[in-house]
N, C-alpha and C positions, 0 to 999 in steps of 0.2 A: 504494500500500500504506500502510498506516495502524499508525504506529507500536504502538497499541495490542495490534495482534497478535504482537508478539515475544515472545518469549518465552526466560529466562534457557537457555543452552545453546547456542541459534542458531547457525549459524556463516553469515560474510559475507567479503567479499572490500571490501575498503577502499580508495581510492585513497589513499597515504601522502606528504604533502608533505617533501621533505629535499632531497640533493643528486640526487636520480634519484625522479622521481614515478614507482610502482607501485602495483600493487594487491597486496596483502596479504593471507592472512585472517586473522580475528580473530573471538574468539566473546563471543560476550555474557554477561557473568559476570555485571552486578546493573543493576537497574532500581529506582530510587527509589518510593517508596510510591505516589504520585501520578505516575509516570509522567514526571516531568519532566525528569530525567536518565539517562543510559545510559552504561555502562562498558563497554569492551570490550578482550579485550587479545589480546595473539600469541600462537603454538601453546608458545613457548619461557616465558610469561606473565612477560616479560622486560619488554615497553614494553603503556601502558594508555593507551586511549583514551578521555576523558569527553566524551561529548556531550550537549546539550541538546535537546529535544523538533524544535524546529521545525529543528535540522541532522541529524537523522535523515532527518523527513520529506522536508527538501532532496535526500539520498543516497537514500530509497528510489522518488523522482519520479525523481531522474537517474538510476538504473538501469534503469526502466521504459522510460524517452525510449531509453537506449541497448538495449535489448535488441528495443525495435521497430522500428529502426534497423538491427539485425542484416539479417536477409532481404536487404537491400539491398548486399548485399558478397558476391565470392565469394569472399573468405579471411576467415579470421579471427585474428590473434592475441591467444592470452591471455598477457598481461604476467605475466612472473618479474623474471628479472634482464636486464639489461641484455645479457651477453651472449647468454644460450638466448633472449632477444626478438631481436639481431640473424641468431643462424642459425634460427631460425623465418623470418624475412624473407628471408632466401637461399634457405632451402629453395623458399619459394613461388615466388622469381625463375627458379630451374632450371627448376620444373614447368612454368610460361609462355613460358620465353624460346624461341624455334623453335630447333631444333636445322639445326644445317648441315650440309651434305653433299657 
């Protein structure tokens, strides 16, 4: 996908570097005239994220990689918090684990 196509409004799912990496979403509030930088912030428009053209493109190639990627799993979890991602993980373990009798 080709940064050029965004457009101010968008909304994305972010991977957020801190003490617990997740994904986040965040919507695109402003695009510089020329395209060279990108603002994006959270639903709370509490924290803002500036990017530069070619670490878009980086994020929107890694997305693509992970979503054709998908098919190839039969679970999936989408990152929250740390906790609803560990009982998302549980829940899957019951589903597969054989039951005894």
């Amino acid at each position: 996908t080709n940064p050029d196509n965004l457009s101010v409004g968008d909304w994305f799912k972010f991977k957020v570097d801190g003490g617990e990496e997740q994904r986040r979403p965040v919507r695109l509030i402003f695009i510089t005239p020329r395209k060279t930088r990108f603002v994006f912030c959270d639903r709370g428009e509490k924290d803002y994220i500036d990017c530069t053209r070619s670490e878009i493109a980086r994020r929107l190639r890694t997305a693509e990689l992970e979503l054709r990627e998908a098919p190839k799993f039969d679970f999936r979890i989408e990152s929250r918090s740390r906790e609803e991602d560990f009982a998302a993980l549980l829940a899957i373990i019951d589903r597969v684990r054989p039951t005894r009798t």
